[in-house]
C-alpha positions in Angstrom: 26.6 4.5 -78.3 24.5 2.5 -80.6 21.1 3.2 -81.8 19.3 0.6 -79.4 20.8 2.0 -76.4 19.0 5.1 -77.2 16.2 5.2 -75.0 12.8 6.9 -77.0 12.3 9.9 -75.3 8.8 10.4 -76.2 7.7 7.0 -75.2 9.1 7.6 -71.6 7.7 10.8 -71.3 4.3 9.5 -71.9 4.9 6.9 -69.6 5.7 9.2 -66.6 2.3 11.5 -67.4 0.3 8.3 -67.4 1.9 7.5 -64.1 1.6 11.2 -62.7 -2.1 11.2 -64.0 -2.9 8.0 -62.1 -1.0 9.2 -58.8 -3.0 12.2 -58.9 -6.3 10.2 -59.6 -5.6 8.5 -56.2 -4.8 11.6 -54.7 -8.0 13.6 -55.2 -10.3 10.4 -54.9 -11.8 10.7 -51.4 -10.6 8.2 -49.1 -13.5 5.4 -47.3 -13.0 5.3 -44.3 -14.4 2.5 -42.7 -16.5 3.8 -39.5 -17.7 1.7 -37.0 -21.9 3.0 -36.1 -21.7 5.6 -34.0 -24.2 4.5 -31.5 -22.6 1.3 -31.5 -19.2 3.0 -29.9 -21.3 5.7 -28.1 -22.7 2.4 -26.2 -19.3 0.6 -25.5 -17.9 3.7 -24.0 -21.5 3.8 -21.4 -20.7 0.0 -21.0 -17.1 0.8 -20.3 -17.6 3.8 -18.2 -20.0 2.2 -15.9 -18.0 -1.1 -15.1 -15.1 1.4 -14.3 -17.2 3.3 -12.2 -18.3 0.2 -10.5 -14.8 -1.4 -10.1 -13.7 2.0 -8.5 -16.4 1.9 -6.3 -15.8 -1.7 -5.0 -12.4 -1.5 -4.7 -11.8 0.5 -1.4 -14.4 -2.1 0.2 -13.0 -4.7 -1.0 -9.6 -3.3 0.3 -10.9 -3.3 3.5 -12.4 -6.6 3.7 -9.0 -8.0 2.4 -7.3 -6.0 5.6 -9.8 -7.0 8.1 -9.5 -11.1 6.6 -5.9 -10.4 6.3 -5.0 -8.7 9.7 -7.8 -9.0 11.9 -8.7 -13.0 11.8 -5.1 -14.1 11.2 -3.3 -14.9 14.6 0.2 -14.7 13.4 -0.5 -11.9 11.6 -2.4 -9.7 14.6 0.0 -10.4 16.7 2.7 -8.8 14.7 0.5 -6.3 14.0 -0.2 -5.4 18.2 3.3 -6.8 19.7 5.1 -3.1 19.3 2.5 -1.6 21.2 4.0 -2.7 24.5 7.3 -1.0 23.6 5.7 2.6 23.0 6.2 4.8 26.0 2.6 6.5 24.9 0.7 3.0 25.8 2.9 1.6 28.4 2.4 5.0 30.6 -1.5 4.3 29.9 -1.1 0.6 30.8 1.0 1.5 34.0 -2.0 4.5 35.1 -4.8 2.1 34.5 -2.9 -1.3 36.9 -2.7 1.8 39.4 -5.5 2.6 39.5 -7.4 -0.8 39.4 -4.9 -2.2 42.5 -5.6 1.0 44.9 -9.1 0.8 44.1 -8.9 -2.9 45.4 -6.8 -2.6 48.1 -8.2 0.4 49.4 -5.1 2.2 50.4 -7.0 5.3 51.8 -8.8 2.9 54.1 -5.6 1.4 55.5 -3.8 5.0 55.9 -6.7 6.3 57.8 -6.9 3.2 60.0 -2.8 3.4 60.5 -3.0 6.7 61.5 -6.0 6.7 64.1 -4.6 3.5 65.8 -1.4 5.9 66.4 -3.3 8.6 67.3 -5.0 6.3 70.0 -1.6 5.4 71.1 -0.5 8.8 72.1 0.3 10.4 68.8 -0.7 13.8 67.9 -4.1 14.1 66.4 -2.6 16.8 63.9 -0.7 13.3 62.2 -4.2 13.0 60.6 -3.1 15.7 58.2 -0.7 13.4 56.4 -3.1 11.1 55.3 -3.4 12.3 52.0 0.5 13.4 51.3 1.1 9.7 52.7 -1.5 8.3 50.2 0.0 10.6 47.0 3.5 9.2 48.2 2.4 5.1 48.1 1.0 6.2 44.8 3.3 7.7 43.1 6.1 5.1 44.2 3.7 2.1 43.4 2.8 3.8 39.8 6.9 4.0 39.5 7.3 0.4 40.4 4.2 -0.8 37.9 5.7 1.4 34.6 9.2 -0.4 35.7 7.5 -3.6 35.2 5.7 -2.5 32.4 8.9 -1.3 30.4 10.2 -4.5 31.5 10.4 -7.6 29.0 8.3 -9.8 31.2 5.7 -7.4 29.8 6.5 -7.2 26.5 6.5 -11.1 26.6 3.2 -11.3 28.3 1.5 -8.6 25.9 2.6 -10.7 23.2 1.3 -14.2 24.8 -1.8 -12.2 25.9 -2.8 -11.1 22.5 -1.9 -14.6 21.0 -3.8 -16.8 23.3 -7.1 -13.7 23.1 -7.1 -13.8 19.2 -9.7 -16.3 19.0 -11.7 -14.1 21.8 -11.5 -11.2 19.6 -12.8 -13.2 16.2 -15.7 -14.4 18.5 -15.9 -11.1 19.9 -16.4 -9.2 16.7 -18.8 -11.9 15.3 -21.2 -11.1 17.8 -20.0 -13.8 20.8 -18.9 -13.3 24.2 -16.1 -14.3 26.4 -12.0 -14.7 25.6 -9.8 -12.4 26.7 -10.8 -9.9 23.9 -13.9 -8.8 24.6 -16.4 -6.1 23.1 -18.8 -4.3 25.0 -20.4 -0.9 25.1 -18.1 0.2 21.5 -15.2 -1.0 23.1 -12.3 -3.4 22.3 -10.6 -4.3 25.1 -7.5 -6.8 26.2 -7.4 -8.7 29.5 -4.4 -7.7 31.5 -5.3 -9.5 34.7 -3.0 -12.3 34.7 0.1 -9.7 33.9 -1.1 -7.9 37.3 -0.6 -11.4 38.3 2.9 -12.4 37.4 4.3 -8.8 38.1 2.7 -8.8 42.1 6.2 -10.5 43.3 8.2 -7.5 41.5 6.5 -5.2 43.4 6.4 -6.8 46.5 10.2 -7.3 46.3 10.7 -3.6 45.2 9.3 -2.7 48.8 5.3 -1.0 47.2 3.6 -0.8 50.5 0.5 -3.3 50.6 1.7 -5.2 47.5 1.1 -8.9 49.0 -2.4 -7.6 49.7 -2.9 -7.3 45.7 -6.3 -9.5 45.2 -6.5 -11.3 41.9 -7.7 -8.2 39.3 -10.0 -8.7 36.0 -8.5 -5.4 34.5 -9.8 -4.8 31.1 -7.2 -2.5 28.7 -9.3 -0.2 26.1 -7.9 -0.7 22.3 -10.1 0.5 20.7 -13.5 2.8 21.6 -15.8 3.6 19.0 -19.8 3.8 18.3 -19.4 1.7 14.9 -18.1 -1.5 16.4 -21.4 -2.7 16.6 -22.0 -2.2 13.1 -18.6 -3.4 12.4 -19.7 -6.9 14.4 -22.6 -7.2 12.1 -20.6 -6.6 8.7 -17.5 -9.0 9.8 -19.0 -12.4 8.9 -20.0 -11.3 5.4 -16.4 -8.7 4.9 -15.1 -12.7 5.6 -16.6 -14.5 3.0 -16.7 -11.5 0.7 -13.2 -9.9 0.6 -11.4 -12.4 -2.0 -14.1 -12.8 -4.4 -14.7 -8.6 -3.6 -11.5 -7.6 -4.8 -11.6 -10.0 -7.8 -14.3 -8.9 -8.9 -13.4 -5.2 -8.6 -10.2 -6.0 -10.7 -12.4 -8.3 -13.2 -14.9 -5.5 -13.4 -12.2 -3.1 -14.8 -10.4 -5.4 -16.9 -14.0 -5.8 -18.6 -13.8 -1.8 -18.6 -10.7 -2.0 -20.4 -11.3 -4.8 -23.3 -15.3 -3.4 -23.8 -13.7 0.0 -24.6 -13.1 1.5 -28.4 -9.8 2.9 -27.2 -8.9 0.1 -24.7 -5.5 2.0 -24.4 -7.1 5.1 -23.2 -9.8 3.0 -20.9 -6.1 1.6 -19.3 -5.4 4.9 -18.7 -8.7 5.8 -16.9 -8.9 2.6 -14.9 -5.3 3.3 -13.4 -6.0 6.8 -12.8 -9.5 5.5 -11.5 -7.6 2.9 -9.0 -5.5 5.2 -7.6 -8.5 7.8 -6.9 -10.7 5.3 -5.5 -8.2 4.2 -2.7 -6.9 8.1 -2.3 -10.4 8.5 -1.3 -10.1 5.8 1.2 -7.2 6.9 2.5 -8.4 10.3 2.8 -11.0 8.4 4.4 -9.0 6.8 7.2 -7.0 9.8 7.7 -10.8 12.0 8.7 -11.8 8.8 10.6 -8.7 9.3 13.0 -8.9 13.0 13.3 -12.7 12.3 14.5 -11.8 9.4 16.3 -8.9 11.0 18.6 -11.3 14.4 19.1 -14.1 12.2 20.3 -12.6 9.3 22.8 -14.9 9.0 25.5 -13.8 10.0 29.4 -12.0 7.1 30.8 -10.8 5.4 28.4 -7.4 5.9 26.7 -5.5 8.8 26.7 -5.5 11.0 23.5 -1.8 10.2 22.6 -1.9 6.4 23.7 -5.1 6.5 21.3 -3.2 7.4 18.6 -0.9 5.0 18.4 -3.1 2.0 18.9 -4.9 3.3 16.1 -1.6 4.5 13.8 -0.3 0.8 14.5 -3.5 -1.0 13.8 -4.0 1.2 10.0 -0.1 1.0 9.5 0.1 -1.9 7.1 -3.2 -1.2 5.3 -2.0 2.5 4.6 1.2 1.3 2.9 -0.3 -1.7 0.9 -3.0 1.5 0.0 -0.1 3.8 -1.0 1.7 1.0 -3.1 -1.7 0.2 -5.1 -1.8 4.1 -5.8 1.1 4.5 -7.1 0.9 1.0 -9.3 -2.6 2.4 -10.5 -0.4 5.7 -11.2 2.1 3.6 -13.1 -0.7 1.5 -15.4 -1.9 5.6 -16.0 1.3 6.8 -17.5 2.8 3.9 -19.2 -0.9 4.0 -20.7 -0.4 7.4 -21.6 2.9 7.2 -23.2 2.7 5.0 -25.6 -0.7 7.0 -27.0 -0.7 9.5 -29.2 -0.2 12.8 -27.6 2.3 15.5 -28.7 4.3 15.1 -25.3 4.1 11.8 -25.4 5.1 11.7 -28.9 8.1 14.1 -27.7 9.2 11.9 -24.9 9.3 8.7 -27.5 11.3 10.5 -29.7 13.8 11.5 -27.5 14.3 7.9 -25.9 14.5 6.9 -29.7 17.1 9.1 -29.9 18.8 8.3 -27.2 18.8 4.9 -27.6 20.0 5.3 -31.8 23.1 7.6 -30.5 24.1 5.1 -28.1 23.7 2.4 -30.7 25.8 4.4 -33.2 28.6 5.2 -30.5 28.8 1.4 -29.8 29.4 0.9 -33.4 32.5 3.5 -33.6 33.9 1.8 -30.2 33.1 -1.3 -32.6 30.2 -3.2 -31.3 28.8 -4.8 -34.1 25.3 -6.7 -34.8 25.3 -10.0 -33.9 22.9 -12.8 -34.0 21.6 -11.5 -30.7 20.4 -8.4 -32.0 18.8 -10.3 -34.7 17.1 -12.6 -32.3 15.9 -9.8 -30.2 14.5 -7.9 -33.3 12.5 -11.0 -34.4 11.2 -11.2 -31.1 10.5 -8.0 -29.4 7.4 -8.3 -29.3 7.5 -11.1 -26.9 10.3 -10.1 -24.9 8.5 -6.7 -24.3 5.6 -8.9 -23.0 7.5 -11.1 -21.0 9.3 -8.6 -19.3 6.5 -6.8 -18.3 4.9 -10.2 -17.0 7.7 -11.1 -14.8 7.6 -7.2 -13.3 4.0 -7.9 -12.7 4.6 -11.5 -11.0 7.5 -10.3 -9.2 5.0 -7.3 -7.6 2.5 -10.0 -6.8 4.8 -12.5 -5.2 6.4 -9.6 -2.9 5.4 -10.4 0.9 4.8 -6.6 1.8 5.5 -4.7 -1.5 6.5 -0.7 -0.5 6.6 2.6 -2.7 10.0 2.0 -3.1 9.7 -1.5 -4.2 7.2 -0.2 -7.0 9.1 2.4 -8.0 12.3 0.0 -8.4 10.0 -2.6 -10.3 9.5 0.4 -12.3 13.3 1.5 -13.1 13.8 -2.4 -13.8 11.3 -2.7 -16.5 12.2 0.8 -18.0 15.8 -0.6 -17.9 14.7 -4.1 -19.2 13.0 -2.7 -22.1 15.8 0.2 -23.2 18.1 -2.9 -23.1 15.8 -4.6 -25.6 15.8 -1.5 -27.7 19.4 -1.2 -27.9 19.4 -4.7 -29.2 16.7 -4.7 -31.4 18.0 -1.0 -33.4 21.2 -2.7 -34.2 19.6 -4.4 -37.2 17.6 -1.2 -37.8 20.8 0.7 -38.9 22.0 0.6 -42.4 25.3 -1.5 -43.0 28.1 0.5 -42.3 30.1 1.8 -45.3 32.9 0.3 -47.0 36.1 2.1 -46.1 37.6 1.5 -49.4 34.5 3.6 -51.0 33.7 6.3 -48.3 35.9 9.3 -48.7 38.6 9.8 -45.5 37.1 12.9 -44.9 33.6 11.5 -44.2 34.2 8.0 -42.2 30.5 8.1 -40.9 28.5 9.2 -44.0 26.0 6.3 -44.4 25.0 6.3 -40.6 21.7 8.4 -40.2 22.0 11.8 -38.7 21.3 12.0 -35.1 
């Protein structure tokens, strides 16, 4: 070796302490960090907290003004909502006791029995004959009642509850704005359906089935209870402004938290609490409905519907709005953890690491069954970012565009995007993992020595 190539020894050495003295300078000199004031965050956390609050608070009204708009005042829509009633056994048994009742109270049937009987008595019968009046009058009643539920199981009445509820809907929008007439009426805290032109069209069934007095059946204005409570009247006075109010209710709710959210220092953690928040707010409303039935079923009124029938009219009407309720729970459940995740907590930490290293080990296995990066992989890695994005966008559309989204249509939206986004991971750690080693260099005994340990 020549005398150039000779490095100087002392020179380096100083070189190195000048560079460990200026490390260490760095080292011990205390670090600014730059602190925003803290009143400044104090106050966007009260901003932040308040407009949650808020938002929470105005999202179970606004819920149920959506329902009521939604439901309520849309024909096609109440009528789907009302048509299965006529095929529950509960409400067609109700239905066939209150026609029963209504035509023997018109025709008088105890008045024509007693009259039957004394003109035989007059003709020589025994007087003791009188003592069937009421065994003949149970027997007309029980097979007339038989004859009525027939008709009422029948599909002529399945057909006319359907056209009934159709041609009363605008009767029941009048009726619950304060107006009366239609065949929906409300009166005295109850919401009733005209069934007197059923009585009607099923009068030649029971004439033809042999129900004694049946062509005697005078035309009936028989009013069927759907609904008895003390707040409809209050209800009446809030459904014109639940009308105008439940769109811009709801959107405002929703604008309120996203407000929540982006005023927040930690707008990841304020995502977390709105979710959270969401799905609290409408647990409370459906905890809500759930105490308004229980009240509702121990406190029908006499005469009215019976407890069972009761519940079903009610368990249809709520059916729909309790499953949309459900799915926005467990969406604001959703927003909650994926918030949560991705922050910095030691569990979530642990569960990022291990879908890392799931995701490397099945990236290194493709590469011994030889999968290779391609220019896919480096396409995805320069824009993961936005593909991350726009998957999550087209979940969220997707959610939004579903006619009657279910908890197992969120939870598969869910699965989707997980799946979505570990494919995009796959991708993208291709070009994160070093080149693989020439085979001509590594030794035979170590094939995989450059990959990173997993």
């Amino acid at each position: 070796m020549t005398e150039p190539e000779v490095p100087d020894i002392e020179q380096e050495l100083a070189r190195l302490r000048a560079e460990n003295e200026r490390l260490r300078a760095l080292v011990d000199r205390p670090v600014a960090v730059e602190r925003k004031p803290r009143g400044r965050r104090v106050g966007r956390w009260t901003g932040a907290t308040v407009l949650l609050v808020i938002g929470c608070l105005l999202l179970p009204v606004g819920a149920v003004a959506l329902f009521a708009r939604a439901v309520v005042f849309d024909t096609d829509r109440y009528v789907a909502t009302v048509a299965p009633l006529a095929e529950d056994p509960a409400v067609r048994n109700a239905v066939a006791d209150r026609i029963t009742a209504e035509v023997f109270a018109a025709l008088d049937i105890d008045g024509f029995t007693r009259q039957a009987i004394d003109a035989l008595v007059k003709q020589g019968a025994p007087a003791e004959l009188s003592m069937l009046q009421q065994p003949m009058v149970n027997g007309v009643r029980s097979f007339a009642r038989s004859q009525v539920y027939n008709a009422v199981s029948s599909d002529l009445f399945a057909r006319a509850w359907e056209q009934a509820n159709r041609a009363a809907h605008a009767g029941l929008v009048a009726a619950l704005r304060g107006n009366k007439g239609g065949a929906i009426e409300v009166e005295n805290g109850t919401v009733s359906v005209n069934l007197g032109t059923f009585i009607n069209a099923i009068k030649p069934q029971l004439i033809s089935a042999g129900v004694p007095f049946a062509d005697r059946i005078p035309a009936v204005n028989l009013s069927f209870p759907l609904v008895q409570s003390d707040a409809i009247p209050k209800i009446q006075r809030a459904t014109s402004l639940l009308d105008r109010l439940a769109v811009p209710l709801v959107l405002f709710a929703f604008l309120l938290l996203a407000v929540a959210v982006w005023l927040a220092p930690n707008r990841r953690r304020m995502l977390s609490f709105a979710g959270l928040g969401i799905a609290l707010s409408l647990l409370m409303l459906l905890g809500g409905l759930a105490a308004g039935r229980e009240y509702y079923l121990t406190h029908l009124p006499p005469n009215t519907l019976p407890s069972d029938a009761a519940a079903v009219v009610w368990d249809t009407l709520t059916a729909q709005f309790t499953d949309r309720l459900q799915t926005v729970v467990l969406v604001g459940v959703v927003i909650a953890l994926g918030a949560w995740v991705v922050g910095p907590g030691e569990l979530a930490r642990a569960l990022r690491t291990g879908a890392n290293w799931l995701v490397v080990n099945a990236r290194v296995g493709g590469r011994r069954l030889g999968w290779r990066p391609t220019a896919v992989d480096r396409w995805v890695a320069d824009h993961v970012t936005w593909l991350r994005a726009g998957a999550l966008a087209v979940i969220v559309i997707w959610y939004a565009l579903w006619t009657r989204p279910t908890t197992s249509v969120v939870i598969g939206l869910t699965l989707t995007l997980l799946g979505v986004l570990a494919v995009i991971e796959l991708l993208r750690r291709g070009t994160d993992l070093p080149p693989e080693p020439d085979p001509e260099i590594t030794s035979p005994m170590m094939p995989d020595a450059a990959l990173p340990s997993t």
